[in-house]
N, CA and C atoms as a LAMMPS dump frame, in Angstrom:
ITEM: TIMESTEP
0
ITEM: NUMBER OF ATOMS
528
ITEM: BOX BOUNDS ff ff ff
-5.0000000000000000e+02 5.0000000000000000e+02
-5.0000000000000000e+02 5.0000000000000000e+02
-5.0000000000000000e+02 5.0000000000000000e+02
ITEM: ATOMS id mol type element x y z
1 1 1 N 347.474 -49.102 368.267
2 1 2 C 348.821 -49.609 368.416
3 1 3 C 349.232 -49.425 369.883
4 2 1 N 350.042 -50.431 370.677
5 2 2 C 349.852 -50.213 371.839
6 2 3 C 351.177 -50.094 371.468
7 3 1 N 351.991 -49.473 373.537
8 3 2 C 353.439 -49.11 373.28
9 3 3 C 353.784 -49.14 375.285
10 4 1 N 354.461 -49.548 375.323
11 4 2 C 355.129 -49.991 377.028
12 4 3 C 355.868 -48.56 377.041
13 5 1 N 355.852 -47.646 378.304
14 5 2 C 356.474 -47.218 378.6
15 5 3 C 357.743 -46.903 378.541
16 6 1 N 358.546 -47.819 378.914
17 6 2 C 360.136 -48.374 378.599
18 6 3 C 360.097 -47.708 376.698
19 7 1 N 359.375 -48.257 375.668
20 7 2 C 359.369 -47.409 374.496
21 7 3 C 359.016 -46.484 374.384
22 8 1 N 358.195 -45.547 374.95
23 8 2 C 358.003 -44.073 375.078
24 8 3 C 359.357 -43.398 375.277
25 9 1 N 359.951 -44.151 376.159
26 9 2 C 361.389 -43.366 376.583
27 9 3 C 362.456 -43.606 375.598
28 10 1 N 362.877 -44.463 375.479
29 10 2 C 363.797 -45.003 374.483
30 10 3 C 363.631 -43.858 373.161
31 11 1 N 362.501 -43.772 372.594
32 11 2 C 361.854 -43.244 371.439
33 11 3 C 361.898 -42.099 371.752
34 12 1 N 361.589 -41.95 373.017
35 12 2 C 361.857 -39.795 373.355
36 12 3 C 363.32 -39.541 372.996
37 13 1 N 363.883 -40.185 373.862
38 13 2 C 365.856 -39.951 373.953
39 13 3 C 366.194 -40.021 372.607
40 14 1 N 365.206 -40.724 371.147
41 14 2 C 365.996 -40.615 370.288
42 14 3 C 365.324 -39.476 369.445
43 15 1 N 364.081 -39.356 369.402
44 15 2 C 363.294 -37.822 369.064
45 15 3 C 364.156 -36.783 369.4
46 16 1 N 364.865 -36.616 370.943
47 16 2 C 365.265 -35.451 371.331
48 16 3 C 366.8 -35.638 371.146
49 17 1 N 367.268 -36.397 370.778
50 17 2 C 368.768 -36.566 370.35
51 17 3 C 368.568 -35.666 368.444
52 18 1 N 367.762 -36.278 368.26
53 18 2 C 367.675 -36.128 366.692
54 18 3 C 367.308 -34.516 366.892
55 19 1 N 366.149 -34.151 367.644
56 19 2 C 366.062 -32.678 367.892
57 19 3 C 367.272 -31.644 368.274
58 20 1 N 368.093 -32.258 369.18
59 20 2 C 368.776 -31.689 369.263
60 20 3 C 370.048 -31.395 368.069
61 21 1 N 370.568 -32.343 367.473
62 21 2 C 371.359 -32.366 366.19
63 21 3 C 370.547 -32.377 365.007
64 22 1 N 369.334 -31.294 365.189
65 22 2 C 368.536 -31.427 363.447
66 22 3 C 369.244 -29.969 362.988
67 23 1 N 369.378 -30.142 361.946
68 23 2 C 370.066 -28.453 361.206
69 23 3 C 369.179 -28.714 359.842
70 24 1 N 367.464 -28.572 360.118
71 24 2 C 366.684 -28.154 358.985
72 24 3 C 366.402 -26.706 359.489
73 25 1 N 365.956 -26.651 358.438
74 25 2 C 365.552 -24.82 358.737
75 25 3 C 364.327 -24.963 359.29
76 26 1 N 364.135 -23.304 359.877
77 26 2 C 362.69 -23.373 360.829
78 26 3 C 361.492 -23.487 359.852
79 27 1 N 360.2 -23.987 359.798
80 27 2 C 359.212 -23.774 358.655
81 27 3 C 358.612 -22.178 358.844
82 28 1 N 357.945 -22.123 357.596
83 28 2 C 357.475 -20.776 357.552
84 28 3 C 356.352 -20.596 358.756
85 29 1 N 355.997 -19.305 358.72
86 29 2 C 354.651 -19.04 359.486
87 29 3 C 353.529 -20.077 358.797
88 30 1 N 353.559 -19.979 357.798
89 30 2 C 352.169 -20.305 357.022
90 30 3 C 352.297 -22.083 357.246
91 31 1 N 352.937 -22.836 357.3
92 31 2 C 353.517 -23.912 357.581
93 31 3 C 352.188 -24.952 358.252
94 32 1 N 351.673 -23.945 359.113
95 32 2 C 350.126 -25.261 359.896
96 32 3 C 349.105 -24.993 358.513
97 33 1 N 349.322 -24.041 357.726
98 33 2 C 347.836 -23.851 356.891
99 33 3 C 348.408 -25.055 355.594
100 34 1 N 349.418 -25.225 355.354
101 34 2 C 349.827 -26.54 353.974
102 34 3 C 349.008 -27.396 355.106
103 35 1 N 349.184 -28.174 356.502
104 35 2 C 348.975 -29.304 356.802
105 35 3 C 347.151 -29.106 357.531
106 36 1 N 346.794 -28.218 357.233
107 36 2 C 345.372 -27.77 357.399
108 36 3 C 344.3 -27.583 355.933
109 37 1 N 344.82 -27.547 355.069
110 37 2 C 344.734 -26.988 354.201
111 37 3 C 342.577 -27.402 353.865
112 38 1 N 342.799 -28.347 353.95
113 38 2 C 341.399 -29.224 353.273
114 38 3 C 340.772 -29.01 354.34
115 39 1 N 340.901 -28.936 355.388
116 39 2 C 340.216 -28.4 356.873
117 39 3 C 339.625 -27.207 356.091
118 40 1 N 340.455 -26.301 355.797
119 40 2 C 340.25 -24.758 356.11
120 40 3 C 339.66 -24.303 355.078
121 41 1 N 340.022 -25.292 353.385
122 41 2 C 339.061 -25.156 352.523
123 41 3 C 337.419 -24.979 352.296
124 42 1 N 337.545 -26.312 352.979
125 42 2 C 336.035 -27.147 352.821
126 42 3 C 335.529 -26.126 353.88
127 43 1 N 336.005 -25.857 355.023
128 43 2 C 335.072 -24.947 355.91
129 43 3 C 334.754 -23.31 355.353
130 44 1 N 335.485 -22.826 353.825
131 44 2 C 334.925 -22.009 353.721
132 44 3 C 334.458 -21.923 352.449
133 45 1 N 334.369 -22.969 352.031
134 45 2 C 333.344 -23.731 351.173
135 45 3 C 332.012 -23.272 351.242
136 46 1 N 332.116 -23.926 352.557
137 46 2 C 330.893 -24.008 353.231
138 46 3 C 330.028 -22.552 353.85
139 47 1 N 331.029 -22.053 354.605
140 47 2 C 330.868 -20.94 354.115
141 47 3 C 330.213 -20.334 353.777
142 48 1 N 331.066 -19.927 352.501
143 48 2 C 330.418 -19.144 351.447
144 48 3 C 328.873 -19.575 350.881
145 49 1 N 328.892 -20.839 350.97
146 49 2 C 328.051 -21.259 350.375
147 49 3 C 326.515 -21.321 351.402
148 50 1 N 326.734 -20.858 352.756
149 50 2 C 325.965 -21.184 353.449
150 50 3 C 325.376 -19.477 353.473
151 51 1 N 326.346 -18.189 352.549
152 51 2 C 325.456 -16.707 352.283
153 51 3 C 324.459 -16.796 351.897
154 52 1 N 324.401 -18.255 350.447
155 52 2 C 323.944 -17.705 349.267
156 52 3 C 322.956 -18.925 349.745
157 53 1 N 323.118 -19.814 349.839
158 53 2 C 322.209 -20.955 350.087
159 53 3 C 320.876 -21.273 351.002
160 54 1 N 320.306 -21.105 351.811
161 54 2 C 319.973 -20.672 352.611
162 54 3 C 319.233 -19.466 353.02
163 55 1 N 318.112 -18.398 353.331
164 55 2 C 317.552 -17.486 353.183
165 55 3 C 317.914 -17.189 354.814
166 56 1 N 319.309 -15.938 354.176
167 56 2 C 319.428 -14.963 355.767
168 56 3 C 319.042 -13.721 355.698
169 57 1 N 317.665 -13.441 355.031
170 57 2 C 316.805 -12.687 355.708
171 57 3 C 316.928 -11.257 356.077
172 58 1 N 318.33 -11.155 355.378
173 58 2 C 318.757 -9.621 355.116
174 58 3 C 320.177 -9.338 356.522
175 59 1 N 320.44 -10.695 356.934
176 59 2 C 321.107 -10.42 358.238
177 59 3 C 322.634 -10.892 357.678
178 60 1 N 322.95 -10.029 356.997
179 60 2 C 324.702 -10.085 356.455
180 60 3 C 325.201 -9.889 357.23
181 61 1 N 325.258 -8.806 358.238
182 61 2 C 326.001 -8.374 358.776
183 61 3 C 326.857 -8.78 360.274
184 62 1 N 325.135 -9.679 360.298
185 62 2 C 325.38 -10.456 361.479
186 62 3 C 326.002 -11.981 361.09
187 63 1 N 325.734 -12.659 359.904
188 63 2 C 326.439 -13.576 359.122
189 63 3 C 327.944 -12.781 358.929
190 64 1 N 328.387 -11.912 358.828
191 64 2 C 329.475 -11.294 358.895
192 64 3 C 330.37 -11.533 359.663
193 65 1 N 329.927 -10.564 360.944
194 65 2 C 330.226 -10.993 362.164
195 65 3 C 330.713 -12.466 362.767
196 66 1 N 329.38 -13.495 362.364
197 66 2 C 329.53 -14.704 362.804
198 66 3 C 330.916 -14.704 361.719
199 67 1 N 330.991 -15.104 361.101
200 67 2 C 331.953 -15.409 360.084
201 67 3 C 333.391 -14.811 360.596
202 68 1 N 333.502 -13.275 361.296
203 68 2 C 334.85 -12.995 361.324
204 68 3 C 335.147 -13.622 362.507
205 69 1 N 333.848 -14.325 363.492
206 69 2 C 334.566 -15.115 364.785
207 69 3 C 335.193 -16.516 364.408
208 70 1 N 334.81 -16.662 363.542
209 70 2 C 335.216 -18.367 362.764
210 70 3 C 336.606 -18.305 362.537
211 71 1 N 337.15 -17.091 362.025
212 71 2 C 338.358 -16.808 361.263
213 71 3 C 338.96 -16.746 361.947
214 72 1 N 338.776 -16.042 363.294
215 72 2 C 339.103 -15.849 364.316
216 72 3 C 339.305 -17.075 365.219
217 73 1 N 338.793 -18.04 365.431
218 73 2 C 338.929 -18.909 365.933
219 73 3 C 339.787 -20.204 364.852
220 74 1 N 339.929 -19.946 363.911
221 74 2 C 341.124 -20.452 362.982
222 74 3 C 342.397 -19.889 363.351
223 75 1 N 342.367 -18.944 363.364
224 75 2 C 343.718 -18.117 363.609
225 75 3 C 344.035 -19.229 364.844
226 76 1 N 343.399 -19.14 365.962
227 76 2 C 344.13 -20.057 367.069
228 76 3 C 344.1 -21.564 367.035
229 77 1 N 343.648 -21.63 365.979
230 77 2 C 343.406 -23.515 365.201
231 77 3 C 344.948 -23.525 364.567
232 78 1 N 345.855 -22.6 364.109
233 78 2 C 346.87 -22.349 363.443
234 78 3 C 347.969 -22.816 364.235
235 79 1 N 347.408 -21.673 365.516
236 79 2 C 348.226 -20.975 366.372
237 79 3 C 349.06 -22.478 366.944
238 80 1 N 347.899 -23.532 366.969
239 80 2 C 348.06 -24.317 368.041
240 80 3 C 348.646 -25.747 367.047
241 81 1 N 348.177 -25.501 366.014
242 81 2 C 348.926 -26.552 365.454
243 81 3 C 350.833 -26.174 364.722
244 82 1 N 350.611 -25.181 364.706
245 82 2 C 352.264 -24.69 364.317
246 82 3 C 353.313 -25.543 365.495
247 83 1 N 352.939 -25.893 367.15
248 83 2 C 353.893 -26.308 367.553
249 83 3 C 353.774 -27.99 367.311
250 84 1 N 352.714 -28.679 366.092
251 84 2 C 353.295 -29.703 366.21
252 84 3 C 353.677 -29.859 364.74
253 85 1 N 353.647 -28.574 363.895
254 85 2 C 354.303 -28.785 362.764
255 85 3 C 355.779 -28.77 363.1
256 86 1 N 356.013 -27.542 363.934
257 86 2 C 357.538 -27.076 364.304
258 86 3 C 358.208 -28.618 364.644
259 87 1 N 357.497 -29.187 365.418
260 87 2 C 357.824 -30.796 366.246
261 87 3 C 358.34 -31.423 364.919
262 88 1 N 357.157 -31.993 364.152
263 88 2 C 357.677 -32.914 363.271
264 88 3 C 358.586 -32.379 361.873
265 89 1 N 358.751 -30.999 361.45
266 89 2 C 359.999 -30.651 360.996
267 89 3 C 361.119 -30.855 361.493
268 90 1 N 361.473 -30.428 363.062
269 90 2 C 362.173 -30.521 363.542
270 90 3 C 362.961 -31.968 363.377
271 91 1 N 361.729 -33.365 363.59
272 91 2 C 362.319 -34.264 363.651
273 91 3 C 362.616 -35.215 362.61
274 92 1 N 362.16 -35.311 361.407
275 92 2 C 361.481 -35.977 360.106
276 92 3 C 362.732 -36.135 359.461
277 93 1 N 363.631 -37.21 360.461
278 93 2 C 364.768 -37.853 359.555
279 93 3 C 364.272 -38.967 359.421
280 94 1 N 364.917 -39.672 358.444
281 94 2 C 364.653 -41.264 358.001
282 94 3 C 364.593 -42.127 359.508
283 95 1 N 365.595 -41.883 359.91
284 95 2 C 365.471 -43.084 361.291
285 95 3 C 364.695 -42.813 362.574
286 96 1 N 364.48 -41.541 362.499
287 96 2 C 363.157 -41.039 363.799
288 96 3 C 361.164 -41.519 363.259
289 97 1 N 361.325 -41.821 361.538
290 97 2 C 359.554 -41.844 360.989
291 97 3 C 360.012 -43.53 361.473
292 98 1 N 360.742 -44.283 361.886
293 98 2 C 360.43 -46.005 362.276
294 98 3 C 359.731 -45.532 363.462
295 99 1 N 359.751 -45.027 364.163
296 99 2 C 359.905 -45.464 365.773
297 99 3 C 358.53 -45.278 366.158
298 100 1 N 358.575 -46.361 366.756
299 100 2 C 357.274 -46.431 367.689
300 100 3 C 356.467 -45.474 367.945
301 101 1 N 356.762 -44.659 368.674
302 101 2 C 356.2 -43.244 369.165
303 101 3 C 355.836 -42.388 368.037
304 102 1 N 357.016 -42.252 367.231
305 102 2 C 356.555 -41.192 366.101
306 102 3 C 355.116 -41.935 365.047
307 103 1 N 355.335 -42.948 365.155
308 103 2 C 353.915 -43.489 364.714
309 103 3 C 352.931 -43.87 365.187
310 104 1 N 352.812 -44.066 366.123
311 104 2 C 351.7 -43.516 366.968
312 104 3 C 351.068 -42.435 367.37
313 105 1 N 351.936 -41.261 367.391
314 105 2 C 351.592 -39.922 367.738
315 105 3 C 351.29 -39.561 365.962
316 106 1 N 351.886 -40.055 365.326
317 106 2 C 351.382 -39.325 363.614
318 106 3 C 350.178 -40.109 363.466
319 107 1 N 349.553 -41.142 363.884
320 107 2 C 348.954 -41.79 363.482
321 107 3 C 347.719 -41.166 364.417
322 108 1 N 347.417 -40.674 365.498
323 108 2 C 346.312 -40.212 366.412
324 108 3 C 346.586 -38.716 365.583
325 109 1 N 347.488 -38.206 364.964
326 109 2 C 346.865 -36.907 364.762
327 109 3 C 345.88 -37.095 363.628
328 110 1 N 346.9 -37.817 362.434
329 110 2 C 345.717 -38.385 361.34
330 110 3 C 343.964 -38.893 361.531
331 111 1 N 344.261 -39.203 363.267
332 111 2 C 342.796 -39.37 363.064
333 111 3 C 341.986 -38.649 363.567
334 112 1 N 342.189 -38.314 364.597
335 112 2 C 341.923 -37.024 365.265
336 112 3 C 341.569 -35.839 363.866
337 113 1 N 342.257 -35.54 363.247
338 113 2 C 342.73 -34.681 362.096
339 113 3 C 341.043 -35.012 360.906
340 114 1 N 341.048 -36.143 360.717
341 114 2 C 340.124 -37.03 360.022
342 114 3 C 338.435 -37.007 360.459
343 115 1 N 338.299 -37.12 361.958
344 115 2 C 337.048 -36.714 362.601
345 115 3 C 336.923 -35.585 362.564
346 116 1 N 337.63 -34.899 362.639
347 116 2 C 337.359 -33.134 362.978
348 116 3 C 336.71 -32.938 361.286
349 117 1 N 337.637 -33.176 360.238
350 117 2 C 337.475 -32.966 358.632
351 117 3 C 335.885 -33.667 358.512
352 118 1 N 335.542 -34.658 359.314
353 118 2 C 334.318 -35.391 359.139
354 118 3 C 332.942 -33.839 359.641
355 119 1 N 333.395 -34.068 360.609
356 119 2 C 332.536 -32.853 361.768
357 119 3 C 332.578 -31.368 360.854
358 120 1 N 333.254 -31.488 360.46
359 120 2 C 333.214 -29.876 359.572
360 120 3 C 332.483 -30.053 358.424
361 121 1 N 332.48 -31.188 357.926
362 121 2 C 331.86 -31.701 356.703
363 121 3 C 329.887 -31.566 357.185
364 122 1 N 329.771 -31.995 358.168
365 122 2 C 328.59 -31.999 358.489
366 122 3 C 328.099 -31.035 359.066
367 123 1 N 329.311 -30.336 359.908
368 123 2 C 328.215 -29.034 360.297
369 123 3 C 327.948 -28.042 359.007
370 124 1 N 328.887 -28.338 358.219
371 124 2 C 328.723 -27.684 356.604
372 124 3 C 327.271 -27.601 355.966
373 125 1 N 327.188 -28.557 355.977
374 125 2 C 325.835 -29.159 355.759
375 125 3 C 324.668 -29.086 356.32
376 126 1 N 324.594 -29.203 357.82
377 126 2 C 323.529 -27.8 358.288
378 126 3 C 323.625 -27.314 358.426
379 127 1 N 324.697 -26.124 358.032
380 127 2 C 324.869 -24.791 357.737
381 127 3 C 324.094 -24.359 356.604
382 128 1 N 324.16 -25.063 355.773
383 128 2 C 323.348 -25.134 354.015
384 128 3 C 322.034 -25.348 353.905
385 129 1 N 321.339 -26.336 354.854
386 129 2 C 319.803 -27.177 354.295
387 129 3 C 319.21 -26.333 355.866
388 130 1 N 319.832 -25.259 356.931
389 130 2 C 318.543 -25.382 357.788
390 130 3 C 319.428 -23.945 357.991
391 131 1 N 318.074 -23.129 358.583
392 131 2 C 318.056 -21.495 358.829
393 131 3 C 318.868 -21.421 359.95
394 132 1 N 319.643 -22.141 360.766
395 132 2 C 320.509 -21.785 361.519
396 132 3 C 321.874 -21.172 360.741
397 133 1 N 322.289 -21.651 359.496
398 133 2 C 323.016 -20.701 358.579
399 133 3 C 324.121 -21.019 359.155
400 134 1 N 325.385 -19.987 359.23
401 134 2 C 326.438 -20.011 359.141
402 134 3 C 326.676 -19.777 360.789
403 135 1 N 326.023 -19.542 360.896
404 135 2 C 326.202 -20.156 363.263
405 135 3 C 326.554 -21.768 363.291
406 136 1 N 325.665 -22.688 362.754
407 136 2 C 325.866 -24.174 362.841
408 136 3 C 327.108 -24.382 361.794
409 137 1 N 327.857 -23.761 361.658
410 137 2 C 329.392 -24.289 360.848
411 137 3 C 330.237 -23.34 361.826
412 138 1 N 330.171 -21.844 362.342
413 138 2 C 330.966 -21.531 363.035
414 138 3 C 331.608 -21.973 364.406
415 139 1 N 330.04 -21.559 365.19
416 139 2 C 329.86 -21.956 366.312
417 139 3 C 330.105 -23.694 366.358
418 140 1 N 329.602 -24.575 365.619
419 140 2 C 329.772 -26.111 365.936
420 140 3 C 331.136 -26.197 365.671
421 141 1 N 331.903 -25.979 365.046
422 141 2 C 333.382 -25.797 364.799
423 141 3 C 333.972 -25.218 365.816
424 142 1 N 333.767 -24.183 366.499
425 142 2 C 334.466 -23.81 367.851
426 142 3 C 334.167 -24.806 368.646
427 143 1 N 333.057 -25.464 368.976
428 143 2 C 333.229 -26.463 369.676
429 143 3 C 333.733 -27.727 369.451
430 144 1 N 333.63 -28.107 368.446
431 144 2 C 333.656 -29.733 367.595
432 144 3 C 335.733 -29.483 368.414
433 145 1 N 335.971 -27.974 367.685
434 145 2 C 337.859 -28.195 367.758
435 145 3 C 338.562 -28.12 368.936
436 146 1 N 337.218 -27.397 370.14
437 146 2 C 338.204 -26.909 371.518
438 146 3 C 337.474 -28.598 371.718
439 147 1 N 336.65 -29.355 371.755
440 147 2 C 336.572 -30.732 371.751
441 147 3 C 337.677 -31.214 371.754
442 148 1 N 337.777 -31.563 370.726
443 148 2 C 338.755 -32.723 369.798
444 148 3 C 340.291 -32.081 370.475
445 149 1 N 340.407 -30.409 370.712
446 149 2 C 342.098 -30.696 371.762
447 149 3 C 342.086 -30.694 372.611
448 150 1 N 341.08 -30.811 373.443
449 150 2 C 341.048 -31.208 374.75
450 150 3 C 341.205 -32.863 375.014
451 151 1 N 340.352 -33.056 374.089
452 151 2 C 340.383 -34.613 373.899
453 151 3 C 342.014 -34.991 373.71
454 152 1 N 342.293 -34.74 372.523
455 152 2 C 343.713 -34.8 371.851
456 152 3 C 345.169 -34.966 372.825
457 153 1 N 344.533 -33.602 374.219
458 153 2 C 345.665 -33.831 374.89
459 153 3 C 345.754 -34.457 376.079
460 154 1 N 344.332 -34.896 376.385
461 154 2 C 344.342 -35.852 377.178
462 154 3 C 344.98 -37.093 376.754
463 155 1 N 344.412 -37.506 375.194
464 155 2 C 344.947 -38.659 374.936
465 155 3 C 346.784 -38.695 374.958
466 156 1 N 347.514 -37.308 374.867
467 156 2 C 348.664 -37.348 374.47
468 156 3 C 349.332 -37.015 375.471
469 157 1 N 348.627 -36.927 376.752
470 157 2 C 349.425 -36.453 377.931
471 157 3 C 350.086 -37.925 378.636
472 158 1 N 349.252 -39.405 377.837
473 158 2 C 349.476 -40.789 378.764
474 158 3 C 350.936 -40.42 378.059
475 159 1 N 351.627 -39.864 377.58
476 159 2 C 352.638 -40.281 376.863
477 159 3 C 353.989 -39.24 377.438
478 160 1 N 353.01 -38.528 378.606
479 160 2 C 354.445 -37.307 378.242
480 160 3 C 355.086 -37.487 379.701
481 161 1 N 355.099 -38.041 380.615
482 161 2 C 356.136 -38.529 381.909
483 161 3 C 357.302 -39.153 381.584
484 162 1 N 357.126 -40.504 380.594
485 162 2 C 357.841 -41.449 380.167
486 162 3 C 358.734 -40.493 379.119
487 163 1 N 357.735 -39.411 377.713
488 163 2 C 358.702 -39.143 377.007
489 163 3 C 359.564 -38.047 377.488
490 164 1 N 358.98 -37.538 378.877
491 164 2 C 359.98 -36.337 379.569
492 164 3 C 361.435 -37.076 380.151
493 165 1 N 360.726 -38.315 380.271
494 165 2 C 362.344 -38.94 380.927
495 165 3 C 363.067 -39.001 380.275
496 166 1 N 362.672 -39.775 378.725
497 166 2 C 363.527 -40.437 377.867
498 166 3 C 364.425 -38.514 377.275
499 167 1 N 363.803 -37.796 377.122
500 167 2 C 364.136 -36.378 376.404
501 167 3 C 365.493 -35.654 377.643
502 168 1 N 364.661 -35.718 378.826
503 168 2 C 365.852 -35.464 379.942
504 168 3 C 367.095 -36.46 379.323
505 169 1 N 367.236 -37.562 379.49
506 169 2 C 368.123 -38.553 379.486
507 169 3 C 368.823 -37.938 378.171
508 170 1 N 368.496 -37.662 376.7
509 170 2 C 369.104 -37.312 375.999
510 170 3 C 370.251 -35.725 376.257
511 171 1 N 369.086 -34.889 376.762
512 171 2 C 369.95 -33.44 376.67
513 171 3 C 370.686 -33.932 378.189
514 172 1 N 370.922 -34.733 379.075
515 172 2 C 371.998 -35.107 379.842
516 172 3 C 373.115 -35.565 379.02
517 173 1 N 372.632 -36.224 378.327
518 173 2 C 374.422 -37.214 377.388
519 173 3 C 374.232 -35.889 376.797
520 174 1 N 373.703 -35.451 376.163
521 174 2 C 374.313 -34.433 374.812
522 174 3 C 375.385 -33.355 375.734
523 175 1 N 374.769 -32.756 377.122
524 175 2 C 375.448 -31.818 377.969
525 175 3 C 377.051 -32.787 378.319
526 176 1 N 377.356 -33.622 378.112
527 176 2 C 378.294 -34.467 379.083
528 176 3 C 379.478 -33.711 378.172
């Protein structure tokens, strides 16, 4: 979906108008794990399934280990998606889900969101059928995700000059 500049802004000023007059409540902590949920499942699915499946050779401990860095590196998979849950609570009135921007930006997370769920699916899977074990679901997952937000914010940075203007322009009228 393409989008002109001139609508980045327009669409910011009304994101950050609406941000500014939203009176929903803040979401919980747990709030990125509902919109993660099948992510975080299936990866310990996999998992688990990659103890028992697979011959590790008496090395639990080090499957352990690997495993508490995974969790560990979820924790900041959380960390980092909570500020765009906070975002779209914040904004998720009827007349802010039309706008241009908000569907475009919901629509790249969905996919973004969708490849990653793909990539976890498969490193799952040679986690299961080959003796690399539960390294090829951890480790490929730390990378597949610092990937995909690096990627993510490159793709989302073409967007943030125009929506800094349009957001300035709002908290100016709101200050008047």
């Amino acid at each position: 979906m393409n989008i002109s500049y001139d609508q980045i802004k327009s669409d910011s000023q009304k994101l950050a108008e609406a941000a500014l007059s939203s009176k929903r409540m803040v979401p919980s902590f747990f709030e990125p794990l509902k919109h993660l949920k099948y992510h975080f499942l299936i990866y310990l699915f996999f998992a688990a399934l990659s103890f028992f499946l697979p011959d590790m050779s008496g090395d639990y401990l080090i499957g352990l280990g690997v495993l508490g860095f995974g969790l560990m590196n979820w924790l900041f998979i959380f960390a980092f998606a909570s500020g765009y849950v906070n975002l779209f609570n914040m904004i998720s009135l009827p007349e802010v889900r039309d706008l241009t921007l908000t569907k475009v930006l919901s629509s790249k997370l969905k996919a973004y969101g969708f490849a990653w769920l793909l990539a976890i699916v498969a490193l799952g899977l040679v986690s299961i059928t080959t003796e690399v074990n539960i390294g090829a679901l951890v480790f490929g997952n730390f990378a597949i995700s610092l990937l995909g937000l690096f990627i993510l914010t490159i793709d989302l940075s073409r967007f943030q000059l125009s929506g800094l203007i349009g957001a300035a322009s709002a908290v100016k009228g709101h200050l008047k």
